[in-house]
N, C-alpha and C positions, 0 to 999 in steps of 0.2 A: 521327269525332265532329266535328260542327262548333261552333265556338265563338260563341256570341252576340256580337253586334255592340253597342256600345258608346253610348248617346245621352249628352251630356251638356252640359247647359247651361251658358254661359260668363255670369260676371258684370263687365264691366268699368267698373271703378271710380275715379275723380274727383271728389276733395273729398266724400268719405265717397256718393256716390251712383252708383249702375249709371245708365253712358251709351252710348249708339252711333253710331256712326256712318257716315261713307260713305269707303274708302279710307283708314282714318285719319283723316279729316278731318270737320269739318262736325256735331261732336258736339254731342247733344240727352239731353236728363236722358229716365232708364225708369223712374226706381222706386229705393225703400228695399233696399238689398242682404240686409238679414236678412229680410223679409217675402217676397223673392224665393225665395232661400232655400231657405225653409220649403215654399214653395208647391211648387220643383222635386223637392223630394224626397219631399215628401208624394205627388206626380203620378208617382213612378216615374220619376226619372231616374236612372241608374246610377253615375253621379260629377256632381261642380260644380267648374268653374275658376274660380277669382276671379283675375283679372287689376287690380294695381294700377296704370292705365297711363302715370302720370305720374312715376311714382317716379324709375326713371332718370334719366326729362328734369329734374330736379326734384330730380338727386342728395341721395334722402332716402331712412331704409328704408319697408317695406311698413307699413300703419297696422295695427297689433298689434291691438289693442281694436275693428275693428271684425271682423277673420278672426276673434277670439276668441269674436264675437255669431256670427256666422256660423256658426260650428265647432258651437256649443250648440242651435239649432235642424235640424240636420240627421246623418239616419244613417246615412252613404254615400261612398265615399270623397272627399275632398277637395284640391285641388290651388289652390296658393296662389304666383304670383307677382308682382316687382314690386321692385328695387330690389337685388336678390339678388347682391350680388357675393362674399359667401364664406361660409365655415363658420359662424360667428356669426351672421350673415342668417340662412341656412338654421335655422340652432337655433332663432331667435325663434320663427320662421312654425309648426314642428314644437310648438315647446310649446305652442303658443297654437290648438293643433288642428286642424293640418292633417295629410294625410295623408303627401302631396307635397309638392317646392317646384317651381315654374316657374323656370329662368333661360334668359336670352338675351341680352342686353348683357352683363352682368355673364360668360359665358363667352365672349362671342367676345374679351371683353378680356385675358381672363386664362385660357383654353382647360384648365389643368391643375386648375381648383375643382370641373369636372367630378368626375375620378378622388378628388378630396377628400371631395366630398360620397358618390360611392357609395362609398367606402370605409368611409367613418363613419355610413353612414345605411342603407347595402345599395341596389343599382341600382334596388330598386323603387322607391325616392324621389325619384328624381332624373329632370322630366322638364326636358327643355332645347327652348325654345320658336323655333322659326325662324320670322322672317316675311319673306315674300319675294316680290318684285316683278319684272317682266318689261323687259330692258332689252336694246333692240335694238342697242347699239353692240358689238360681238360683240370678243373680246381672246382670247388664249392662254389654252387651257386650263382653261375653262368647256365647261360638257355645253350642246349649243349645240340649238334645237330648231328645228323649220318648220311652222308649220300654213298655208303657203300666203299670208302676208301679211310675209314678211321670216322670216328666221334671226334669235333670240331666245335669250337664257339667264336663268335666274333668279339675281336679286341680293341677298343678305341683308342686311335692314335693323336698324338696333338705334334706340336710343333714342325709342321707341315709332313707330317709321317714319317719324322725322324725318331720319337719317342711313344712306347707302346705307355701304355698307364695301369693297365690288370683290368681297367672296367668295360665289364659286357655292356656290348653295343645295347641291346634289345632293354636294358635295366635302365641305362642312361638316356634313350630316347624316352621312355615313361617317364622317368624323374624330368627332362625338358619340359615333358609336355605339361606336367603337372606345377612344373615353376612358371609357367606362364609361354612358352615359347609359341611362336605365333605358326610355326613352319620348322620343316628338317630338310637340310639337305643333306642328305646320305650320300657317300663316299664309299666305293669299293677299291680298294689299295688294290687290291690282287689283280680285280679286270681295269684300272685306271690303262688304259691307251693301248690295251690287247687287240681294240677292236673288235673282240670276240661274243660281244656283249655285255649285258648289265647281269650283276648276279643277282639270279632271282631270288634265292631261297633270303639272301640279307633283305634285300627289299622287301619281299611277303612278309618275312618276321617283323620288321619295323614298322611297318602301315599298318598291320592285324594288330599291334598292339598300343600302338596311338589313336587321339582324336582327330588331330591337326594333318593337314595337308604333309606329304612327304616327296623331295623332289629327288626322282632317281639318277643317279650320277655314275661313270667309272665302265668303260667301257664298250659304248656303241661304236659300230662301225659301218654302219648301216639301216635303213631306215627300218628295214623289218627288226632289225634289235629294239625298235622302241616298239613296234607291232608285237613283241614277245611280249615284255616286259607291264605293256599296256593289259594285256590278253592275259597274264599269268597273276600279276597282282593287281591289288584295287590304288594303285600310285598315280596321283595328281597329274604332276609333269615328269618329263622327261630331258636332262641336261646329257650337250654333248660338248666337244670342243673339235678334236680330230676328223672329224667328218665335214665341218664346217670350214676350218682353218684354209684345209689346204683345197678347198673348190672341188672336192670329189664333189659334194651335196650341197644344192643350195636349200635353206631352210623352207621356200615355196615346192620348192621339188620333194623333201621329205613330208611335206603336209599333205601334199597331194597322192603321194604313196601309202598314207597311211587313211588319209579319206575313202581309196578305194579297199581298202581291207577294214572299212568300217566304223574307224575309228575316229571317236566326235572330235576334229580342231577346227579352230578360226584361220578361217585364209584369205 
């Protein structure tokens, strides 16, 4: 049987409004996050991430009342991060209608909220979000890589990709998965809002070396970039924001693009 691949539109959010950007950086207002929303799930997308991306940096929790708007116009699982640093976070986000919770500061800090949350919430709640950057100064004991322009490993960033940490991506996704994490979504810093795609070689590293489901993120710009991405590694779903935002792609239009290149979605 083969299993349907996964689309799902990421919301990230700043002072109550979905924004984007380029690497992190250089962020620009998209729109009303509940009118979005409505729209993606109305178009057939399969989940929505809302990403609160300030929280951390910002040490404050996730904005309750506006997941809450969000949660009531859409009928599809939901995935909510942003501030997340233990059991009580997690609870807000959950009752206020969320499916999921996203963490990723909040575990690389404290590694065992993991095993707290799936224990109390059951694994399928708990996705723990890495994002991760290319960083050539090569050290012990990172999964080190070469496409021909220097040896490189991936570095895990936290505080919405303001702060590197030293820890390889590929070590800390096993340590996740093994703490209990129910799901990854993976983050590409370098291809976030290039358009130029998703980086495959992170994604293949990360899914070939987990159990759990891993959702590709950082870089689409087009529907065949998740036709790559699908086709190059064995990755669940496929998260976009840019393509969606601004009405180049409607999410029926990229499922239908990818139906004819083969590729198993629900439409």
């Amino acid at each position: 049987m083969t299993l349907t691949k996964r689309i799902i539109p990421c919301l990230d959010v700043k002072n109550g409004r979905v924004v984007k950007g380029l690497n992190f950086e250089s962020i620009k207002d998209a729109g009303d996050p509940v009118e979005l929303a409505a729209k993606y799930s109305n178009e057939g997308a399969d989940e929505l991430v809302f990403l609160d991306i300030t929280a951390s940096n910002e040490q404050r929790e996730t904005i309750k009342e506006l997941v809450r708007k969000v949660a009531s116009v859409i009928n599809i699982p939901f995935t909510v991060g942003g501030g997340v640093k233990s059991v009580d976070d997690a609870r807000n986000i959950l009752l206020n209608g969320a499916d999921k919770v996203g963490i990723n500061t909040g575990a690389i800090n404290n590694p065992t909220v993991i095993t707290e949350l799936a224990d109390l919430f059951g694994r399928q709640c708990v996705v723990v979000a890495i994002d991760a950057k290319r960083n050539y100064l090569t050290k012990p004991g990172v999964t080190l890589f070469d496409e021909g322009n220097g040896k490189f490993w991936f570095e895990v960033f936290i505080f919405g990709g303001k702060k590197g940490t030293g820890l390889d991506a590929i070590s800390w996704a096993k340590k996740a998965d093994s703490l209990g994490a129910g799901e990854i979504l993976l983050t590409s810093i370098d291809a976030d809002g290039t358009k130029n795609g998703y980086d495959i070689t992170l994604t293949k590293a990360v899914v070939d070396s987990v159990s759990i489901p891993v959702i590709a993120s950082g870089g689409c710009g087009e529907s065949s970039h998740m036709v790559d991405i699908f086709e190059k590694s064995d990755v669940d779903a496929a998260l976009a924001a840019t393509i969606f935002h601004y009405n180049t792609h409607g999410v029926n239009g990229v499922k239908k693009d990818l139906r004819e290149k083969f590729i198993s979605v629900r439409l």
